[in-house]
C-alpha positions as CSV (number, residue, x, y, z in Angstrom):
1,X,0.0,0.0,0.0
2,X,2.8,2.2,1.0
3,X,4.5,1.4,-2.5
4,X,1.3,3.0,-4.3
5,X,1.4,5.9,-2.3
6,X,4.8,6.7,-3.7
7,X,3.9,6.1,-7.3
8,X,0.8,8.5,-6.9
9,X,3.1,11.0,-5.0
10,X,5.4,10.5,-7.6
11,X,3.3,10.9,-10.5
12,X,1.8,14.1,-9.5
13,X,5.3,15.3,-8.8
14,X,6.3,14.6,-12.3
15,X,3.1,16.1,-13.5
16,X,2.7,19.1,-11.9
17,X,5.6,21.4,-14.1
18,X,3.8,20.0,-16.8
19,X,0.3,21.8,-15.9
20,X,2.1,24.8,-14.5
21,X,3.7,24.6,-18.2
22,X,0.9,24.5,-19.7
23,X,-1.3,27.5,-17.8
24,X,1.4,29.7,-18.9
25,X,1.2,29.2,-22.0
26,X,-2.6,29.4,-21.7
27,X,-2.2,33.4,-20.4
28,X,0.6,34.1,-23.1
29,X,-2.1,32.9,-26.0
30,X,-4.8,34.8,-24.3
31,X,-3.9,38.0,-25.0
32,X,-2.9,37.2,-29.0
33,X,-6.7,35.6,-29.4
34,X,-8.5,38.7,-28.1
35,X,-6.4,41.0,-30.6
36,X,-6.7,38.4,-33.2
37,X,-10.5,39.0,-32.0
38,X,-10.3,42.4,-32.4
39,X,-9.0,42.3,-36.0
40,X,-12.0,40.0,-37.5
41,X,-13.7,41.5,-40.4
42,X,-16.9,40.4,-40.6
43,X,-16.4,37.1,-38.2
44,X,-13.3,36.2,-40.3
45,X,-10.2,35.7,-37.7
46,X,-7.3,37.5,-38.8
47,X,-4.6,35.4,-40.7
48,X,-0.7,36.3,-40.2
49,X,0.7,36.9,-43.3
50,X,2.9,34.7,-45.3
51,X,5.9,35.6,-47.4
52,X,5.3,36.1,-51.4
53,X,7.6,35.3,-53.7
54,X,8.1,37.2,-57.0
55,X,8.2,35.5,-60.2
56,X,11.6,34.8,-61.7
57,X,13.5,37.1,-63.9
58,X,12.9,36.8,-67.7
59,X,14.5,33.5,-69.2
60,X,15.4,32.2,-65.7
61,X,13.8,30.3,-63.2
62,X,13.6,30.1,-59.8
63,X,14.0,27.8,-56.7
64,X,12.8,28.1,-53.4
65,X,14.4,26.5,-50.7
66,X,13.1,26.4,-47.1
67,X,13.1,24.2,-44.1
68,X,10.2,23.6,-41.3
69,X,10.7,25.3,-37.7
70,X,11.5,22.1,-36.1
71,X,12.5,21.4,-32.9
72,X,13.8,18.0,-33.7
73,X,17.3,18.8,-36.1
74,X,16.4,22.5,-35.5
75,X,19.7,22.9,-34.7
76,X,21.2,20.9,-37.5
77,X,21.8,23.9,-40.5
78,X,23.7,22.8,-43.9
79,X,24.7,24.4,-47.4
80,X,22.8,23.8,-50.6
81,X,25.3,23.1,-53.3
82,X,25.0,22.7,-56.8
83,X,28.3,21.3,-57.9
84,X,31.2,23.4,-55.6
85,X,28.9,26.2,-55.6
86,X,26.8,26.7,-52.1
87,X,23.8,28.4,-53.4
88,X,22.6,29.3,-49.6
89,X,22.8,27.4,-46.0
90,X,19.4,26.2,-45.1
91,X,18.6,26.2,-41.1
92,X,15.0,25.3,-39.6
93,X,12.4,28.1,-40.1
94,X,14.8,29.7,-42.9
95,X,14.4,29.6,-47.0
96,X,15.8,31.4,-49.4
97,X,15.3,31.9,-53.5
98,X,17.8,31.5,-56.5
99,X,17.4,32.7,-59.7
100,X,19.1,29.8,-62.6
101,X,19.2,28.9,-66.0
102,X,17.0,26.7,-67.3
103,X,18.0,23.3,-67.8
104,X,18.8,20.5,-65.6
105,X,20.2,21.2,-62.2
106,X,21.1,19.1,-59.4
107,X,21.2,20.4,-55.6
108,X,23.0,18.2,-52.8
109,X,23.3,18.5,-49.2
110,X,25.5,16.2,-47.6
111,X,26.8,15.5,-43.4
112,X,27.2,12.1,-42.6
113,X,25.2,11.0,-45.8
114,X,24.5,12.7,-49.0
115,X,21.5,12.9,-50.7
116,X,21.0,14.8,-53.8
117,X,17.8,16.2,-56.0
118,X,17.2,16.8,-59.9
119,X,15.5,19.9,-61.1
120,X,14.7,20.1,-64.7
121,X,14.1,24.0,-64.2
122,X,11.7,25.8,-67.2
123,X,12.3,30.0,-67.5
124,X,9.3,31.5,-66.1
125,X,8.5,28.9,-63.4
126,X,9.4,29.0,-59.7
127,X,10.0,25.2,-57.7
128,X,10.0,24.2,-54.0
129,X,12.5,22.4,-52.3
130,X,12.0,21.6,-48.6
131,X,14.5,20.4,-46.3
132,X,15.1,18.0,-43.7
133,X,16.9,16.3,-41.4
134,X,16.1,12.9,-40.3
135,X,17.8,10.7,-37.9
136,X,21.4,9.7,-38.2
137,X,24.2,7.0,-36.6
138,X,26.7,10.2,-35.6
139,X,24.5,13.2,-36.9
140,X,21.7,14.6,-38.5
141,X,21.0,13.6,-42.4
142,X,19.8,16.7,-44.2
143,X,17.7,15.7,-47.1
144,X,15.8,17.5,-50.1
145,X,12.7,17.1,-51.1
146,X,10.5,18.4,-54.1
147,X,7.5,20.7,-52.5
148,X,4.7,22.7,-54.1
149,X,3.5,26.6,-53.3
150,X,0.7,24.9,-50.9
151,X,3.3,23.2,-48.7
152,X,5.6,27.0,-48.6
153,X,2.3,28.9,-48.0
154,X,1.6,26.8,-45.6
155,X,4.4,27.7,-43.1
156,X,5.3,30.7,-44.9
157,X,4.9,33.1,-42.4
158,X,6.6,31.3,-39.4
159,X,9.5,31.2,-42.0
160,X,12.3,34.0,-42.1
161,X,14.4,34.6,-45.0
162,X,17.9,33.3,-44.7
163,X,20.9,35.5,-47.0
164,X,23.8,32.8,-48.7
């Protein structure tokens, strides 16, 4: 009996940061929803922004490259090459553009493994590449992989640009 007491004790120990965790973040969305509140046109809730990208240049096109804001690999950033030239480092909650020839074009990222994607790129069109890192033996593997304007849009505005 006295062994149960200890795991109920114990239990509510572990729990309680949690809840206290949890209230506060409770009172920090609070006073966001009441201005979000405030700024509804016509019952519609206010929607943040995302980033727009402009089209390419004439006779070139352009890729977007961006990353998630993860937690998990968050910390993990790598370069974007196309052959020995880095076209931009990509960290979580970054992206940034490139403007390039049309043509074929092949973008790697590398750490402990390598993994590399083909663009056939057409002038006038814009492509999404969204990175990753998965799980590795010594470190994180950053991986590419083809996206669409839905999937950028989507996190678009938690995103921040990131310069080369």
């Amino acid at each position: 009996m006295k062994s149960n007491a200890s795991v109920l004790l114990l239990s509510l120990a572990l729990l309680a940061p949690c809840s206290a965790w949890a209230a506060q973040q409770a009172e920090a969305a609070a006073p966001a929803a009441a201005a979000e509140e405030g700024t509804a046109d016509k019952g519609k809730k206010a929607k943040a922004k995302g980033v727009e990208i402009s089209p390419p240049q004439a006779g070139k096109g352009k890729i977007v490259f961006f990353r998630a804001p993860k937690l998990i690999g968050g910390a993990i950033g790598y370069k974007v090459r196309e052959g020995e030239t880095v076209m931009g480092n990509l960290f979580a909650g970054k992206y940034f553009a490139v403007e390039v020839e049309p043509g074929a074009h092949e973008y790697a990222v590398h750490a402990e493994t390598k993994d590399v994607l083909a663009l056939e790129v057409e002038a006038g069109e814009t492509y999404y590449v969204q990175g990753g890192v998965s799980m590795g033996v010594l470190a994180g593997r950053p991986n590419l992989s083809p996206a669409t304007k839905v999937d950028f849009d989507a996190i678009s505005a938690k995103l921040k640009e990131r310069s080369k």
